[in-house]
Each structure stands twice: as C-alpha cells, then as structure tokens.
C-alpha positions in Angstrom: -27.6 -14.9 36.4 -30.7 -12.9 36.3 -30.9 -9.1 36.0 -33.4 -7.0 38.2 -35.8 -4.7 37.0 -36.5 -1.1 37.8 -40.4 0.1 36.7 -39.7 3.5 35.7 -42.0 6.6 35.7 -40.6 8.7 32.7 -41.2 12.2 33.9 -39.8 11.5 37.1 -36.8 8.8 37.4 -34.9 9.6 33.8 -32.7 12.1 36.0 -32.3 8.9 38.8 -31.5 6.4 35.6 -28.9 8.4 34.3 -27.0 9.1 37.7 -27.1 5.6 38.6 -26.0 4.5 35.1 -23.2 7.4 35.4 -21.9 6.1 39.0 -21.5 3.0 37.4 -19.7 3.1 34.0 -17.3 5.7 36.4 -16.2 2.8 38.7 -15.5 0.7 35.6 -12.9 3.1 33.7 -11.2 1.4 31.2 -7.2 1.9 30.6 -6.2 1.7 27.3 -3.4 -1.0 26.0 -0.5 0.4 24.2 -0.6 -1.5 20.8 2.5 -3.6 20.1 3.9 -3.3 23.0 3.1 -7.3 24.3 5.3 -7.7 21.0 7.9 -5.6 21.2 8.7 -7.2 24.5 9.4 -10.9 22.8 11.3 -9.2 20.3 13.4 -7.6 23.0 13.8 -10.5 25.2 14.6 -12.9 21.8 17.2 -10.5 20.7 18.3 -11.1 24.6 18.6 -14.5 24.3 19.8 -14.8 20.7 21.8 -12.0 19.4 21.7 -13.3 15.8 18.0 -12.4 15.5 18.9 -8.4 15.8 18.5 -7.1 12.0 21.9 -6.9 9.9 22.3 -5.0 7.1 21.2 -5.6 4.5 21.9 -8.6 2.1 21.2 -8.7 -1.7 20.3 -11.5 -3.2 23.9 -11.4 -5.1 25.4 -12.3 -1.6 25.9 -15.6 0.2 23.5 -16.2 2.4 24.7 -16.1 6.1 23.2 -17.9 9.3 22.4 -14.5 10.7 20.8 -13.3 7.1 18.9 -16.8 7.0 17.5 -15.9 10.7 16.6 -12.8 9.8 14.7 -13.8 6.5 12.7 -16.3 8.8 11.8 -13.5 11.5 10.9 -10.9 8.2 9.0 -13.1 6.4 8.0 -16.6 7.2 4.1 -17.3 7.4 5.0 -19.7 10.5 6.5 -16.3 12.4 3.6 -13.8 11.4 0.9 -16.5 12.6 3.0 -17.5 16.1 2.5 -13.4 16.4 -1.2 -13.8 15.6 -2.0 -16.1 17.9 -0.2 -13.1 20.5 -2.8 -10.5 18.9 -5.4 -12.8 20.3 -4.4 -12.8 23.6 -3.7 -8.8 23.6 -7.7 -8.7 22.1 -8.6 -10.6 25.6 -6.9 -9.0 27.5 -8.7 -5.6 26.1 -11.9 -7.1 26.5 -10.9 -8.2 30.2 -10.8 -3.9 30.6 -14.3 -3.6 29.7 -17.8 -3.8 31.9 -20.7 -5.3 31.1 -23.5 -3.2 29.3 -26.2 -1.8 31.8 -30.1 -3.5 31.2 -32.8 -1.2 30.1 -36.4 -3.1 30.1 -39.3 -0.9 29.2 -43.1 -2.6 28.8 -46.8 -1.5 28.8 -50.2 -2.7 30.5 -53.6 -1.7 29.5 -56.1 -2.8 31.8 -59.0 -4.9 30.0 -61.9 -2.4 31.4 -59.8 0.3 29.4 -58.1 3.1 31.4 -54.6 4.9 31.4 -51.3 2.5 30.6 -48.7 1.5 32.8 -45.5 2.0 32.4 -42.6 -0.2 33.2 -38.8 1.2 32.6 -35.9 -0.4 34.2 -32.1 0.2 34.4 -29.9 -2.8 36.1 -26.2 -3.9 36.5 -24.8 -7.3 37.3 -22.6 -6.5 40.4 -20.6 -9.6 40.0 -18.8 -7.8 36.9 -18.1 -5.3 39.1 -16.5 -7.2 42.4 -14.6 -10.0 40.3 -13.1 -7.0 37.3 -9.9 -6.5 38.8 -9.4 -10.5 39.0 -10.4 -11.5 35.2 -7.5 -8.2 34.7 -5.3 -10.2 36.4 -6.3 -13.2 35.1 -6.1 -11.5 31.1 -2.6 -10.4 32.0 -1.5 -14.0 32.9 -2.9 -15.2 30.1 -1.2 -12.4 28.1 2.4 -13.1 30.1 2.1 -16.8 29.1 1.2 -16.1 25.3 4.3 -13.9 25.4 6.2 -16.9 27.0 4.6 -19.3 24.5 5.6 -17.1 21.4 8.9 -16.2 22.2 9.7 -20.5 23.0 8.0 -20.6 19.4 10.4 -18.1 17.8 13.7 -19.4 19.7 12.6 -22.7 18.5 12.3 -21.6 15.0 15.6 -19.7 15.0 17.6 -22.6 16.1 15.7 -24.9 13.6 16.8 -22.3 10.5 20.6 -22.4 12.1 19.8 -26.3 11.8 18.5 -26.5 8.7 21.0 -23.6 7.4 24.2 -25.4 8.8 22.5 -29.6 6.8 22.4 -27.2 3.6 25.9 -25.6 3.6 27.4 -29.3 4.8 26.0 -30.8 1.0 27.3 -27.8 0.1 30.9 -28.7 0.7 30.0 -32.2 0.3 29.7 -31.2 -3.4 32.5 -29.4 -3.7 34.6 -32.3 -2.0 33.3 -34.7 -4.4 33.6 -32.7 -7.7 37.3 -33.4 -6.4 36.9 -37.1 -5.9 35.4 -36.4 -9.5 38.2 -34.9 -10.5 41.0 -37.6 -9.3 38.7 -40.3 -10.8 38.7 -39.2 -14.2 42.3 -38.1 -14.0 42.7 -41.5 -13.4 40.7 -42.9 -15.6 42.1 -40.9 -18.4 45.9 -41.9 -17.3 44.4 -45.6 -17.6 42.7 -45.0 -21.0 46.3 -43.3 -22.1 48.4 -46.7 -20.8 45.7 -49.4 -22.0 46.1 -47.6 -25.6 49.9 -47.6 -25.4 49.5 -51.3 -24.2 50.5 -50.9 -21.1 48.2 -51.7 -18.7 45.4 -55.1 -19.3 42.5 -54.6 -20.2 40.9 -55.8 -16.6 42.8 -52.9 -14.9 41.5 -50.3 -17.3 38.2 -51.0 -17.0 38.2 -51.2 -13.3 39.2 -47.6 -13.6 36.6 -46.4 -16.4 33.8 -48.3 -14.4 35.6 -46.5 -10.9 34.5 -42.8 -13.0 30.8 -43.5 -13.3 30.3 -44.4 -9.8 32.0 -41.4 -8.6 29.9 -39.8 -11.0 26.8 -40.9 -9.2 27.5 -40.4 -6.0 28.4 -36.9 -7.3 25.1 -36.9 -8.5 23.5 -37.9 -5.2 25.1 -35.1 -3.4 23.9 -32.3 -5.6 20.4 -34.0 -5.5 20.8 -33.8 -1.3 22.0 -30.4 -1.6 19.0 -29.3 -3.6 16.7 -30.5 -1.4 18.2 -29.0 1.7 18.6 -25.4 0.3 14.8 -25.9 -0.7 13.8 -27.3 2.8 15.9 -23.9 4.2 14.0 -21.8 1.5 10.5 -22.9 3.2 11.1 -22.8 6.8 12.5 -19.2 6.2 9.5 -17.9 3.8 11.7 -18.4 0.5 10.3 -19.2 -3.2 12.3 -21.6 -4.5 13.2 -20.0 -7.1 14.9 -17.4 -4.9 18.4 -16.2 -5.8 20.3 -16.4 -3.0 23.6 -18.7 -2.9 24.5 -20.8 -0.1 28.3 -20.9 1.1 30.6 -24.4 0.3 32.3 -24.2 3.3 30.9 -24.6 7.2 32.6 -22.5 9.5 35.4 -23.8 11.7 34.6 -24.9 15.8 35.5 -22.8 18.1 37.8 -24.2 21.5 34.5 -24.2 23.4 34.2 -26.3 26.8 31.0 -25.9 28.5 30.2 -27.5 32.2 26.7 -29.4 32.8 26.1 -27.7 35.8 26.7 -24.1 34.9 24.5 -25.1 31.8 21.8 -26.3 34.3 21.4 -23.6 36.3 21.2 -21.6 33.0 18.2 -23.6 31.5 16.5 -23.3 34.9 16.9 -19.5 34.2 16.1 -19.2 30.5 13.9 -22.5 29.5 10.7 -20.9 28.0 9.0 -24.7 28.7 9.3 -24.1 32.5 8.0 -21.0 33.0 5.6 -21.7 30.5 4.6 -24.3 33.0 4.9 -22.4 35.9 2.6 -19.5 35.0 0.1 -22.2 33.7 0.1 -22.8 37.6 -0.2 -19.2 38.2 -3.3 -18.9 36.0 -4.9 -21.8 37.6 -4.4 -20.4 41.0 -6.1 -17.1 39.9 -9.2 -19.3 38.2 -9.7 -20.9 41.3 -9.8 -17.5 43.0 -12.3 -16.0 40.4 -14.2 -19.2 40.7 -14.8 -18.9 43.9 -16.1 -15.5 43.7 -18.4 -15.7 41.3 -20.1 -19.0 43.1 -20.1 -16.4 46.4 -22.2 -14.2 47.2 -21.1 -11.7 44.7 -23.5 -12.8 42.1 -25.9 -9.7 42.7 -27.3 -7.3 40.8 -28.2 -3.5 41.7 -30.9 -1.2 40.1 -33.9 0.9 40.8 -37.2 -0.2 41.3 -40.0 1.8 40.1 -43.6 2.0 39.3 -46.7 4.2 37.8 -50.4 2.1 39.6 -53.2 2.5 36.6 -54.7 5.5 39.0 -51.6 7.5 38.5 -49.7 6.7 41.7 -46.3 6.3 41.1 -43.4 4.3 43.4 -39.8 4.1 43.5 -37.2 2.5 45.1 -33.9 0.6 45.1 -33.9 -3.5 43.8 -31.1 -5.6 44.8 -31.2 -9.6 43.8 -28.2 -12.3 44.7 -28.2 -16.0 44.3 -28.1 -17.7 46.8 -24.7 -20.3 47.0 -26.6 -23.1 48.4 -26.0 -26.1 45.7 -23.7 -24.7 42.9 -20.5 -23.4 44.5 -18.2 -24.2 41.8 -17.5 -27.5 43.4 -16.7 -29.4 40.4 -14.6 -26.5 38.6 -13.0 -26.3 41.4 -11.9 -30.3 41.5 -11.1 -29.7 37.8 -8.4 -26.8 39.1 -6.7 -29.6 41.5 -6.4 -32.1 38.7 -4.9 -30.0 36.4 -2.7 -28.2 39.3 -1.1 -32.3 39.7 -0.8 -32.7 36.2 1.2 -29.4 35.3 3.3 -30.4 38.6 3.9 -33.7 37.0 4.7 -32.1 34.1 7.0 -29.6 35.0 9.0 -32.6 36.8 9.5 -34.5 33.9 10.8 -31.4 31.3 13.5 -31.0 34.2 14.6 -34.4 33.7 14.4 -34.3 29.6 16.0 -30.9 30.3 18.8 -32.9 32.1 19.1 -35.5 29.3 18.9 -33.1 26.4 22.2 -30.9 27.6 23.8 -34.3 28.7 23.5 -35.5 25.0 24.6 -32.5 23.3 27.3 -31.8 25.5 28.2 -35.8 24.7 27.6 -35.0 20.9 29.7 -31.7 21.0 32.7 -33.1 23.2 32.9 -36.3 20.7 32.1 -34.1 17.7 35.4 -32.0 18.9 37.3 -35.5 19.5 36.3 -36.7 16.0 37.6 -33.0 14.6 40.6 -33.4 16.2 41.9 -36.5 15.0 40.5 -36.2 11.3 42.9 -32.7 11.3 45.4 -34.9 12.0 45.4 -37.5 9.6 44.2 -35.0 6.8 47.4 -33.1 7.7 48.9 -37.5 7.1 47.3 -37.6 4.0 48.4 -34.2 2.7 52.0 -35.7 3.5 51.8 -38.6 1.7 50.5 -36.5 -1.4 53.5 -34.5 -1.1 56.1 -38.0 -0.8 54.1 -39.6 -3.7 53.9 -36.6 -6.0 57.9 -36.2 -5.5 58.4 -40.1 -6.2 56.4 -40.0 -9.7 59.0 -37.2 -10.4 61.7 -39.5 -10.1 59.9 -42.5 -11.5 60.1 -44.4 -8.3 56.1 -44.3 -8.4 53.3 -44.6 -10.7 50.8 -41.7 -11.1 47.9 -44.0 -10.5 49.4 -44.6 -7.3 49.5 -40.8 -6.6 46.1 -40.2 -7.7 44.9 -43.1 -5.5 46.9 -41.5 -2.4 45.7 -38.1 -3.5 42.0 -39.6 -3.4 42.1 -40.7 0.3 43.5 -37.6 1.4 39.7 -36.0 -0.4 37.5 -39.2 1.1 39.1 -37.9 4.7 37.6 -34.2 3.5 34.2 -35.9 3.5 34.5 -37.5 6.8 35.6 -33.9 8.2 32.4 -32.2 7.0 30.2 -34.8 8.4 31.8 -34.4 11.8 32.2 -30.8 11.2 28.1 -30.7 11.1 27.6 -32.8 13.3 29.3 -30.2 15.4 27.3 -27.2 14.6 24.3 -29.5 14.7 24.9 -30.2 18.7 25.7 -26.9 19.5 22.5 -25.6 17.7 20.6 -28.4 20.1 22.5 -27.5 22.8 21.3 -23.6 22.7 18.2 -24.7 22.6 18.1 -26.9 25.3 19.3 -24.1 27.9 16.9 -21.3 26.0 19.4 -19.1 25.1 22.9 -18.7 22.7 26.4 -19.6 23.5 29.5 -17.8 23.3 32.6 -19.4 21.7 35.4 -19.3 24.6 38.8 -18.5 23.4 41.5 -20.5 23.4 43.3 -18.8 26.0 40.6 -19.7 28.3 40.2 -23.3 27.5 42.5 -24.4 30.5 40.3 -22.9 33.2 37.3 -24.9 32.3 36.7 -28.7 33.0 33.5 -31.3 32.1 31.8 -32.7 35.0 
C-alpha cells in the first residue's frame, strides 16, 4: 500500500504536523500485557486437570523417588517443558505487537530550479488508515492465537505428565522384577547347592545334578537381563524428566496396588468432550480462521487508505496546504484466493475434528478394555499366588516329616515366585492403561472406593 505525501512549509504547518500526528497515536493507545500471566493460566488449569503436577515438598535425593516427585522434576526442569513454554512467550510477543500502530511517514525533499532561485520545500507527515480500521481485529485475532498457544501448551504438558507417570510406573515394574528374580536366584542356588550336597554324598546321579547346576546360570542371566532392563528404564525416566544419569535418586521395588475402580464409557465421553485439549485445539483453529477471513476482507475493502496533509511552498514564495486522502481501489485483488484458501482449510479442520472424536472413542474403549482385563488378570493371579503360598506351606511341613524332598519344596517354592512375575507384569499393565486412559479424556481419575463399586456398571 502506498503512503500519501504532505509538502510542508516549515514555518507554517510544524504546528498542523504535530496535531495531526498527536490525534493519531491518541486513537491507537496501547494496553499493556501483564507478563506471565498467559502462563500462569496453563499452570492453573494443568494443576486443574492433574493434581499431581501441584509442587510437593520437597524430596532429597536420599528419598525414593515418587510419581508425584518424578512429575514435578519434569515440570522444574526438563528442557522439553521450558521450550513448550517458549514457544508460549512467542505468542504473548505477538500478541504485544498486535497492540501496537504503525509508525507515521515523514518525507522531506528539495528542488532548485536550473535558472537558480529560492528552494522548494517538500515535508510530509502520513498514516496508513487501514492500521487503524482493521487494529481491533488483528487484537482479536492475536488473542486467538494467544488462547490456542495456551491450549497447545497445556495438551503438551498433560501429555508429558502422563508420559513421566508412564515411563515412571515401566521403571519401578523392572524394579520389582529384579527383586522377584534375585528370589528365583535365590531358590535356584538353594537348589543347586542341596544338589551339589546329595551328588557328593552319592545320592543323587550325576545327570540330575547337573541339570540343577546348569538350572543356576540361567537364572543367573535372566537376572542379569532384568537389571540391564531396569537400567535402562530409570535412565530413559532420568531424560524425559531433565535428569543426569548419574543422578542419585532411587527408584521404589514395588508398584503400587489397583484401586476397585469401575469407570463407564459414556460418562468418560462426555468427559473428553469437556477436557480433550485436541478438540478445542481444533475448534479455536476454526475460530481463527473465521476471524482471518473477516480481517481479510477488510483489508481488500475499501479500508486500504491513507490520511495526511498536503502542503506546498511555489519557487515565488506562495505557499498551499491542504488535506491528502489515497485508497485503492478493490477492483481486481479482493482477497479472492486467500479467501478460497480459508474454505479449504475450514473443511479440512472439520474433517479433522470428526476423526479425533472417533480415535477419541477408540482410545477410552481400549483402555477401559486394557484396564477391566488388567483387573481380571489381577484378580485371578491373587488367587493362585495365595494357591502357591499354600502349597509352600504343605510342602515345607512334609520335608519336616520326611514325606518330601527339599528339592521338591524349593521347586514348589519357585512357582509360587514365577507367579510374582506374572503379577507385576499385569500389575503395570494396569497402571499403564489407566495412565492412557487419563490421557485420553484430558484429565486425572479418582480411585472409587470399594464401597462404591456396586453402584457403578460397564456399558
């Protein structure tokens, strides 16, 4: 857009420049944004949604590290947090810059005749009016962009929270794999040195004995394999959270029990609907593009004028003045093809928005499927750990009256451990669907008591 130009007479239109410059900054007043605030809203609202991100006390690296500690060293000091925030400073910087008017023109030039004689003088003081007339729609516009930023940070950190509660719940599992298999360990080379004891005293063949020594080493290894996968868990929890690895804190053996919960799919619908970050993400992107299409339009109208005064000193001394007004006119440009570019992107976000309902659908239908067989699984391992434990008992009381042999005991005793490894991996498998199942409804669920459990039934 081109700028008109007033010819000024020095001596006689400074007073005129600066009112007309002063009438126009006036209509333009800025308002100042309050700094952090964008931010301290998304902390509010995540703390909303997921209690365990409000701060703790404080835990020493002598402790073991929780699930709420863990989310809390992510939100303190993991690089992916502080540049998810960035990426809001940038939006709060456009939005500023969305309070501010364009800078007034000042053009001054000279002519000397060729003949020789006095100068003339050319001064000039314009403002685009389209800055003006379309202001309080790129506002608008800034603070939409600003909402969604807000929106698309706090999906980022929810996101991240569940992933550390992910990640945190893998690494304690290998925890307490390890410390069931230092007890498979344990019966194994019991065994192996009750078989080493007989095969001396000539009691047991040779075959037998070796099965047993050769039955220590593999246990062994897989022992082996289980701290290696522990290791690399705690380190891949380390990272995500903004850990060195060489950090001090100490993970727990021991996942924490499941709670009696029964959740409905429709109640967790309507939920998701209410708290999924993806579709109001979507949902304000149609917002935005509604307000484009409205700015576009007015800047390819005939808004695109500029104001100023028009002024003029002749080579004899004569001086004129007078007010300049230029506009395009909207005769082949209207936008036309921004415009078409608004629709197509209006379909595809409707499109969009369509099918994140339906994976919204499938991703509570799988975890509540995950959760309720996770529970079943639970269930029936209790049970037939509760078995084994029996059968450890009967066997350990027959060795006492020699109506068993230890092996046998230690055998019996090592089943009833192997059913301790099948409980952890249903046990995370547990936490793991309810950690997806938070985040597919965008928020954190409550355990339901017991008491409650008969009120409640699954679609």
């Amino acid at each position: 857009m081109q700028h008109s130009r007033a010819t000024i007479c020095p001596n006689h239109i400074a007073t005129g420049l600066l009112l007309v410059s002063c009438l126009l900054l006036s209509a333009c007043s800025t308002t100042a944004i309050p700094r952090g605030h964008s931010l301290a809203a998304v902390e509010k609202t995540l703390a909303e949604n997921f209690p365990i991100a409000l701060l703790p006390p404080q835990t020493s690296q002598e402790d073991s590290l929780s699930a709420n500690a863990a989310v809390q060293l992510l939100l303190q000091q993991s690089p992916k947090v502080r540049a998810a925030i960035a990426r809001l400073g940038i939006a709060d910087a456009q939005q500023l810059q969305a309070e501010l008017i364009n800078n007034p023109h000042i053009s001054i030039g000279a002519m000397k005749p060729d003949e020789g004689g006095r100068w003339q003088l050319d001064a000039g003081l314009s403002q685009p009016l389209l800055a003006l007339f379309t202001r309080p729609l790129r506002r608008e516009l800034a603070q939409e962009n600003l909402l969604l930023a807000q929106q698309q940070l706090q999906a980022q950190l929810q996101a991240l929270v569940v992933q550390t509660q992910r990640d945190y719940y893998r690494a304690v599992a290998t925890q307490q794999h390890v410390q069931v298999q230092q007890q498979v360990w344990e019966a194994a080379r019991a065994q192996q040195q009750l078989a080493l004891s007989l095969y001396r005293a000539g009691n047991m063949a040779e075959n037998t004995f070796l099965y047993y020594d050769n039955e220590l080493r593999r246990v062994e290894q897989q022992l082996n394999a289980f701290k290696q996968t522990a290791q690399e868990k705690r380190l891949q929890l380390f990272n995500l959270i903004g850990l060195q690895s060489t950090a001090d804190f100490t993970l727990p053996t021991q996942l924490p029990l499941p709670g009696d919960d029964i959740f409905v799919h429709r109640e967790l619908m309507a939920i998701a609907k209410q708290q999924r970050l993806d579709l109001r993400i979507a949902q304000q992107q149609l917002t935005l593009l509604e307000k484009r299409r409205h700015l576009i339009k007015n800047e390819y109208g005939w808004r695109d004028i500029s104001l100023g005064i028009n002024a003029e000193r002749e080579f004899d001394g004569a001086t004129n003045i007078g007010p300049a007004v230029e506009f395009s006119l909207p005769v082949f440009n209207r936008g036309q093809g921004a415009l078409a570019g608004i629709d197509a992107q209006v379909s595809r976000l409707q499109a969009e928005l369509q099918q994140r309902e339906l994976d919204m659908d499938l991703q509570i239908a799988s975890a509540l499927s995950q959760l309720k067989t996770a529970q079943q699984q639970l269930t029936l391992l209790t049970q037939s750990l509760a078995v084994a434990q029996q059968r450890v008992a009967l066997a350990s009381r027959e060795v006492n009256f020699m109506l068993s042999s230890p092996l046998e005991l230690l055998a019996i005793k090592r089943d009833e451990i192997q059913l301790a490894h099948d409980y952890t991996d249903e046990l995370n498998r547990y936490w793991q669907a309810r950690s997806q199942l938070e985040l597919a409804i965008g928020q954190a669920l409550p355990l339901i008591p017991r008491e409650h459990k008969e009120h409640h039934h699954h679609d």
